[in-house]
C-alpha positions in Angstrom: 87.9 147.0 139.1 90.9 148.7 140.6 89.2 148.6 143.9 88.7 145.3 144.0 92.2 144.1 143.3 93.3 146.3 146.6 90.3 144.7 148.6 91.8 141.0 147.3 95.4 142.0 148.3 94.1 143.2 151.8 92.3 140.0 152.4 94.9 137.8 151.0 97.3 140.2 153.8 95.4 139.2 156.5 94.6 135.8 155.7 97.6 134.6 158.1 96.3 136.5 160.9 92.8 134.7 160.2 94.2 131.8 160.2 96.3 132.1 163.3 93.3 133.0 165.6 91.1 130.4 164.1 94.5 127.5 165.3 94.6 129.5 168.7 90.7 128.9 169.5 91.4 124.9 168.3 91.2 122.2 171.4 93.9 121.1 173.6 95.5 117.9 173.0 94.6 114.7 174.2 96.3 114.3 177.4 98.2 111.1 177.3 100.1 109.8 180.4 103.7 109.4 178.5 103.8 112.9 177.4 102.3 114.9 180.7 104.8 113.0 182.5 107.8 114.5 181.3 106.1 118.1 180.1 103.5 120.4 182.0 102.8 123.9 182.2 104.6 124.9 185.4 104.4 128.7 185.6 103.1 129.0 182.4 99.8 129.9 181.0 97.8 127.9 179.4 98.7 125.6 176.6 102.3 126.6 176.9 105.1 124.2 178.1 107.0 125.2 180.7 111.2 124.8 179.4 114.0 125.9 182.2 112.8 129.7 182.3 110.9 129.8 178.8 107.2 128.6 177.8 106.7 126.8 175.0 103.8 126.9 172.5 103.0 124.4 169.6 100.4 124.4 166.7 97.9 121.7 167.4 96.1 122.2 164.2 98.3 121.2 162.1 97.8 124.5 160.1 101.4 125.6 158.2 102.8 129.3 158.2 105.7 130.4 155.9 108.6 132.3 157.7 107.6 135.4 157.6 104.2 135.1 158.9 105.4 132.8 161.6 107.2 135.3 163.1 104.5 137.9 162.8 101.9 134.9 164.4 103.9 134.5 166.9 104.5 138.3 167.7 101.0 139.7 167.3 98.6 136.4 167.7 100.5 134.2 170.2 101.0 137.3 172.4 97.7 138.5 172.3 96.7 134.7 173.7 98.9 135.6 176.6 97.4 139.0 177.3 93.9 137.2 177.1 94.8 135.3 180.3 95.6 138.2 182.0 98.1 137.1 184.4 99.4 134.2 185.3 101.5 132.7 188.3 104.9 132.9 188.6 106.5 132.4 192.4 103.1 132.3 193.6 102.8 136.0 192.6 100.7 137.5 189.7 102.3 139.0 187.2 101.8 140.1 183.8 104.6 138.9 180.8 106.4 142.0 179.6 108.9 140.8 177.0 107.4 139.7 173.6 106.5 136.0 171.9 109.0 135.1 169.2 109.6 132.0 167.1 111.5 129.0 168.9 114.9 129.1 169.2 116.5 125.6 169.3 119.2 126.1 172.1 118.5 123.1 175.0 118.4 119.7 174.3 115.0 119.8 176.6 113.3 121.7 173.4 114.9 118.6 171.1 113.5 116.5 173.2 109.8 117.7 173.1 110.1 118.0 169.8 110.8 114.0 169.4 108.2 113.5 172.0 105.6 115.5 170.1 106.0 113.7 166.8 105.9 110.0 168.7 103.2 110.9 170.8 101.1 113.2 168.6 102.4 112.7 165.4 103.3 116.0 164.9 106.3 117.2 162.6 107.3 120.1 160.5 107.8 122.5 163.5 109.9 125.3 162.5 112.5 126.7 164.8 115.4 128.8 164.6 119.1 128.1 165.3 121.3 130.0 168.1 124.0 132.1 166.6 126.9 129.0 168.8 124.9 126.3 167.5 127.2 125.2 164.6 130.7 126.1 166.9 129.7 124.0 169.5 131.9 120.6 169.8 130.0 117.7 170.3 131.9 115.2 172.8 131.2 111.9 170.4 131.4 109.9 174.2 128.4 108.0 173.5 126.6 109.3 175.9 123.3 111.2 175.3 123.0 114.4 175.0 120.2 115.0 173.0 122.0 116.5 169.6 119.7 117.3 166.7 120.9 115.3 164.1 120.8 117.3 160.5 118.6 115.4 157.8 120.5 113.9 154.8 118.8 116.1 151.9 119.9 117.6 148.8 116.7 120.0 147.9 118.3 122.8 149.7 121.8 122.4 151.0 122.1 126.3 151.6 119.1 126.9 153.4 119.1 129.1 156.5 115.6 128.0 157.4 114.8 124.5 159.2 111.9 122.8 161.0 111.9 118.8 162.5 111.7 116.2 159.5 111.8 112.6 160.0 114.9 110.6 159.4 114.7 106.6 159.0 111.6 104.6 160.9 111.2 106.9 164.2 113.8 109.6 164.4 113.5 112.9 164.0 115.8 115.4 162.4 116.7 118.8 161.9 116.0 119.7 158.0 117.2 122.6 155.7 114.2 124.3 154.4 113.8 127.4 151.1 112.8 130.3 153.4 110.5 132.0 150.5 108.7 128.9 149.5 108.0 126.3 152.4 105.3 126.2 154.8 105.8 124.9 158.5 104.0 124.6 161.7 103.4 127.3 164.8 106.4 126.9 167.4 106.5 130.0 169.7 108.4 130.9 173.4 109.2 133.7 175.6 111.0 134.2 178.5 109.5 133.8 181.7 109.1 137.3 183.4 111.6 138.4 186.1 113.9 135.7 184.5 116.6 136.5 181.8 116.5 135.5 178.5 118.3 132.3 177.4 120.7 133.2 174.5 123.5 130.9 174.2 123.4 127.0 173.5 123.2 124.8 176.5 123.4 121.4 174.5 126.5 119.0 176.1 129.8 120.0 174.4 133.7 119.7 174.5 135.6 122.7 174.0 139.0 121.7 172.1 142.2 122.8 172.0 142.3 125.9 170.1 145.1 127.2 167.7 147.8 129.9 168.4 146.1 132.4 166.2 142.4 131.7 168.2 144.2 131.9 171.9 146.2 134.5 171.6 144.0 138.2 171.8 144.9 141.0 169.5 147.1 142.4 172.0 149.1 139.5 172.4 149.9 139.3 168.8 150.8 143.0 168.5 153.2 142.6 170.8 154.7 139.2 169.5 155.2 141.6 166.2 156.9 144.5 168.2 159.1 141.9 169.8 159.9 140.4 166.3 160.7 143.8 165.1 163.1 144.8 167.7 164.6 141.8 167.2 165.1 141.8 163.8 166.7 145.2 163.8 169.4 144.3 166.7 170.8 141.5 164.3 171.0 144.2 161.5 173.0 146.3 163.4 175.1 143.4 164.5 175.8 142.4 160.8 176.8 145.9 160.0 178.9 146.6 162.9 180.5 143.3 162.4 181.0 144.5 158.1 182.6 148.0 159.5 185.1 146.5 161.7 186.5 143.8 159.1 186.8 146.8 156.4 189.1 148.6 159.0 191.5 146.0 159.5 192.8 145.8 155.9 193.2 149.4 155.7 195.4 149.4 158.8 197.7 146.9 157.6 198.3 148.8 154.3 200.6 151.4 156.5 204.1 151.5 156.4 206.0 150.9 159.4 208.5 153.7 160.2 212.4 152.4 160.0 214.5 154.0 162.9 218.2 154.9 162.8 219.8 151.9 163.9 217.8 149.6 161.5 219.0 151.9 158.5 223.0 151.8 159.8 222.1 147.5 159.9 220.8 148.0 156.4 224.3 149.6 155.2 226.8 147.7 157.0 225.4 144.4 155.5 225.8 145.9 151.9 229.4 146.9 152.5 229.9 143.2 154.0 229.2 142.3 150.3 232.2 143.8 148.7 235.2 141.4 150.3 232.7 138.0 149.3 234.3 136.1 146.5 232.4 135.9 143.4 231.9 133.1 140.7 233.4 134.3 137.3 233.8 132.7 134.4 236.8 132.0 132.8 237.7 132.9 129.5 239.5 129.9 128.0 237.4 127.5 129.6 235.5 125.0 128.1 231.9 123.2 129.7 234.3 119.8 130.2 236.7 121.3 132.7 236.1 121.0 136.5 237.4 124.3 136.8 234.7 125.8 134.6 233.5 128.3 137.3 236.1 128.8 140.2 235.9 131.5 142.6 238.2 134.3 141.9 238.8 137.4 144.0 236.3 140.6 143.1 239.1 142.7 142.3 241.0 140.1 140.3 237.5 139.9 138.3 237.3 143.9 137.8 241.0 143.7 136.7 240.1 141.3 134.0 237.2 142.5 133.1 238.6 146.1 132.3 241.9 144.3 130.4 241.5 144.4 126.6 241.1 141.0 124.7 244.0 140.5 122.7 
């Protein structure tokens, strides 16, 4: 009983690979004038799309893959339908593809725009694709002018999803939906890089760069030395504060000292005392009342000392 459980696991395990050589052995799709016009297979092999320097494969099945098995479809099956072709022309010389098949990354508007084309031609939808890592920094130009910008679908069932894959939005557009990783099932969309070429890794979708902030400009060197700078600064006009605090307390201190009197000054000094003693000075008499006019009246400084010393009688 044991034994059979690992035999179901095994087949269940390679039921993806089953499937993926059973959609790769399915017909070619019905050539119809509209499409072929604006995509062939160029250098390609065959039934891949030839995009700038990648080729392009789609599901024609209709038959859906989770994530994880996309990836490995596209890696071991997709690839192995390359090999089986064994070379194919490129420059009008035969060479064999080196670098390996991997899921579609969504980074030229020309891969948008097969994508629309697919669904309005073949009816074809729920493509999964991956997103470039400049896909959401990009700044669209909002010119109107068209430049082939996925629009995101409207849709609440997973707002956080890192996963997406073409969805219909309104009567006959297509949009770029959020899907749950672990739980949905999509349809095949494979590439690689054309050999001899190199491989495409940045957005080319129309965009506007805008003006970036101080902080994004500047590099890290830049800033450092804006900080050094401010430093410096700072501590010049410290040291200006405290030289300026040092010289106001000596001042003060300076004034506080006596200034030495010479010789002549002092003699000055003495003479103008000695002046003093000939000066008439205001007494008061001693039989005077406040109502006389002659209440104070100057008398001579020795007439004053006389009476002064005189007893009262």
């Amino acid at each position: 009983m044991h034994g059979y459980s690992i035999v179901v696991i095994i087949l269940i395990s390679l039921l993806p690979l089953i499937s993926g050589q059973q959609e790769l052995d399915s017909p070619h799709r019905i050539s119809k004038s509209a499409f072929d016009a604006q995509f062939y297979r160029g250098q390609c092999p065959d039934r891949f799309y030839q995009i700038g320097n990648e080729c392009l494969y789609f599901g024609t099945d209709g038959r859906k893959y989770s994530s994880h098995q996309i990836e490995s479809v596209c890696a071991i099956q997709i690839a192995r339908l390359v090999k089986r072709q064994t070379t194919f022309v490129v420059g009008q010389v035969n060479i064999k593809p080196k670098k390996g098949v991997r899921q579609l990354v969504l980074n030229t508007p020309e891969k948008w725009k097969i994508l629309e084309v697919l669904y309005r031609e073949y009816d074809e939808l729920n493509f999964a694709v991956r997103l470039p890592a400049d896909y959401d920094k990009l700044s669209r130009c909002h010119d109107d002018k068209d430049d082939n910008w996925p629009q995101y679908c409207i849709s609440l069932h997973s707002p956080n999803a890192t996963c997406f894959e073409t969805n219909v939005a309104g009567s006959n557009d297509v949009c770029l939906g959020r899907i749950n990783c672990d739980t949905r099932h999509s349809r095949l969309a494979c590439e690689f890089t054309i050999p001899g070429s190199a491989e495409l890794t940045a957005s080319t979708f129309r965009h506007c760069p805008t003006d970036e902030p101080l902080h994004h400009s500047l590099s890290v060197w830049a800033w450092l030395l804006v900080v050094v700078g401010g430093l410096l600064l700072l501590l010049l006009i410290l040291g200006g504060v405290l030289t300026l605090i040092r010289s106001s307390k000596k001042v003060p201190t300076q004034a506080r000292k006596s200034v030495p009197i010479t010789h002549q000054e002092v003699v000055n000094i003495r003479r103008s005392r000695s002046g003093t003693a000939n000066e008439p000075m205001f007494v008061r008499a001693a039989s005077a009342s406040v109502s006389d006019p002659d209440y104070l009246e100057p008398i001579p400084l020795k007439t004053a000392r006389q009476d002064s010393i005189s007893p009262r009688v």
